[in-house]
N, C-alpha and C positions, 0 to 999 in steps of 0.2 A: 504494500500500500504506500502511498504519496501524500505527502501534507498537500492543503491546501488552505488559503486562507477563508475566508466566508464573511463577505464584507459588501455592506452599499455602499461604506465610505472611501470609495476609489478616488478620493485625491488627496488624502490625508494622508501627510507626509510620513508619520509616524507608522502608519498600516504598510506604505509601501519601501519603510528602512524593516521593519519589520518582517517583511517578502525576500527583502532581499539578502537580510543577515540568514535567512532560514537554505536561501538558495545557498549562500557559500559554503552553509555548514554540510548539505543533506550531498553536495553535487548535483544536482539539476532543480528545473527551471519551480518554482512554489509560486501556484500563482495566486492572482486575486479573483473573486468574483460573486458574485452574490445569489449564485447556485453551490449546494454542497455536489462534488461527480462520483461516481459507482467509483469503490475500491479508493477512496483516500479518507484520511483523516482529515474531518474541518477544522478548523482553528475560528471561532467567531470570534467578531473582530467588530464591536458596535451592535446596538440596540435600542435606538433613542428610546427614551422614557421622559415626558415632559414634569416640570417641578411638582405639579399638582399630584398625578398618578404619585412620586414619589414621597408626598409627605402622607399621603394615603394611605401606602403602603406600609411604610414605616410605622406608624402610629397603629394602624390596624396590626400590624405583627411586633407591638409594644416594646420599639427601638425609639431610645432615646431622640429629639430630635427637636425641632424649632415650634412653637405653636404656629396652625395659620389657620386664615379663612377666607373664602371668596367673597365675603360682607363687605363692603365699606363701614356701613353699622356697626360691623360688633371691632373692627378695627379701631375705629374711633373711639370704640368703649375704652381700647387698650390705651390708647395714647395720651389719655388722662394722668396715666405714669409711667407710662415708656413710650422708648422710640417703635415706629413701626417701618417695618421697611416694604417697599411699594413694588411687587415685579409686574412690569409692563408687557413682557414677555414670558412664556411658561419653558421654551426653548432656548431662550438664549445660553450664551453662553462665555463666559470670564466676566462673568459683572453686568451683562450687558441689560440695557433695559428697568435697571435698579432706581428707586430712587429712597434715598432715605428723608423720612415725615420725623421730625422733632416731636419732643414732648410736646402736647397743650398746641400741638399747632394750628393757626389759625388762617392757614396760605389755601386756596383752592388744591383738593385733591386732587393729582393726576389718574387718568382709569386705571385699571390694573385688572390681572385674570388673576390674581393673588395676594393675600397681605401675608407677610410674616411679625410676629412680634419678637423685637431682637432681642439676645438671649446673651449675656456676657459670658467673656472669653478671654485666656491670659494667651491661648496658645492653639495655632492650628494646625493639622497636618492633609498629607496626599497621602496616601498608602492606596498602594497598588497590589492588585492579587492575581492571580491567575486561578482560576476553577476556586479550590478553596485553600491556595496557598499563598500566604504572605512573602512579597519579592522586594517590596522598597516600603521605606516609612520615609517620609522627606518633611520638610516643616519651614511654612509659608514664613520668610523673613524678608523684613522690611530693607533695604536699599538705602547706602547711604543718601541723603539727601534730602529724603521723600517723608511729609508727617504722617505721622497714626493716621490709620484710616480701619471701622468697624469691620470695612467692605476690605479683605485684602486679597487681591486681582494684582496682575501682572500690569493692567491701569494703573492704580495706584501707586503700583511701583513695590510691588512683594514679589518675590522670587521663592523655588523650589531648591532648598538649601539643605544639605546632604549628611554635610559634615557636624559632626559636637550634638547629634539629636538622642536628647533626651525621653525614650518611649514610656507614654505614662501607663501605669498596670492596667491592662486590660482594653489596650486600644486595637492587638492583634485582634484577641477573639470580639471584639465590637464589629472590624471589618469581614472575619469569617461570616458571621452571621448574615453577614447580606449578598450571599452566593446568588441568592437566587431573586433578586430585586428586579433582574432581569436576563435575556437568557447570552448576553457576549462572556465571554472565556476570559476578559480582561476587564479588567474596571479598574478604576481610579478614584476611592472615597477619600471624600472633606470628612475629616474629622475635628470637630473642637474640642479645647478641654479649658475647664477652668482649674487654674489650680488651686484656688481660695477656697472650692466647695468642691475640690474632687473627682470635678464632675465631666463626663466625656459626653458628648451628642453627635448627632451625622447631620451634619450640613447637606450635601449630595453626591450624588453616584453619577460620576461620567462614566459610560459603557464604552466610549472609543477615547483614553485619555489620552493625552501628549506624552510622548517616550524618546528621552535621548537616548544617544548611540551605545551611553554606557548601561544604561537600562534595560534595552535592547536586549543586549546583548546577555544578561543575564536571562531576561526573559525566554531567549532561544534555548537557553541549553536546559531549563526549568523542561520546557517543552518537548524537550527531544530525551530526557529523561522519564517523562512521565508515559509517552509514546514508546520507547526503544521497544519492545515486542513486538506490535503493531507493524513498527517502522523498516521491522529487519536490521535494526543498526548494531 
């Protein structure tokens, strides 16, 4: 049998370093496509799920996670003593579409297909998985230059930072547990934690995350290990 990838997301760059790191490793061509073929291995690779579906989920299979609601009403109830944050979009993606509403705000609401009410946080992370194993823990750091921001996006100016990360107890099996939030072979969960009250929640589940070359590259031989019977290797 043959890998093959199993992907709609045929221009992401990440899917197709990921094609190709698998190509140098197996010797021949691993392709892409978003049919699984007779006699290979799929590797899925993406599965959008929009923010809503996800806090749905979460909540319904009693995973820590952000309050929300599709109310403007019962958001405004919130904002009496918190901040609320406005997603304009249920899709988007790195921030996009965000708007964040101050306490007691008194400016026109912008619409939204979602409120969340924001949930403090000393500390966030990426942790990426493959099926139900844990491959990278990285932890969103701010950039010289750039202030505090609630929202910490690659906008903002927060980076996926590698080195000196402190994993707080219990943030692997937080990520196992959401094997199946959807059905891609990779994901990449926001994790938050607070450290003042211990406390870990899941922000969201990218299905086809960002993967540098050196992540990659770990991820290919996770891969070709969990396969080598399959694979004849």
């Amino acid at each position: 049998m043959k890998l093959r990838i199993v992907t709609t997301q045929l221009k992401s760059t990440s899917c197709k370093l990921l094609a190709d790191t698998l190509t140098e490793k197996v010797g021949y061509k691993v392709f892409r496509s978003p049919e699984i073929a007779s006699f290979t291995v799929g590797i899925q690779y993406g599965d959008p799920r929009n923010k809503l579906y996800q806090y749905q989920w979460l909540t319904n299979h009693g995973i820590p996670t952000v309050e929300y609601t599709t109310k403007e009403s019962e958001a405004k109830k919130w904002n009496k003593t918190d901040v609320v944050i406005a997603r304009q979009f249920i899709n988007g993606q790195d921030g996009s579409g965000i708007v964040l509403i101050p306490v007691k705000s008194e400016e026109p609401w912008p619409e939204a297909k979602v409120y969340t009410k924001y949930k403090e946080k000393t500390h966030e992370y990426r942790v990426t998985i493959f099926q139900d194993k844990v491959l990278t823990i990285l932890e969103k750091r701010r950039k010289n230059g750039f202030a505090p921001s609630p929202i910490r996006t690659t906008g903002n100016g927060y980076i996926l930072a590698r080195h000196n990360v402190v994993e707080p107890p219990g943030i692997r099996e937080l990520a196992q547990s959401l094997c199946y939030t959807n059905r891609s072979d990779i994901k990449g969960v926001d994790i938050c934690y607070n450290q003042n009250t211990n406390e870990l929640f899941v922000l969201e589940i990218n299905s086809a995350p960002e993967l540098g070359p050196w992540m990659v590259e770990g991820l290919c031989n996770t891969i070709l290990n969990t396969y080598k019977e399959e694979l004849s290797l």
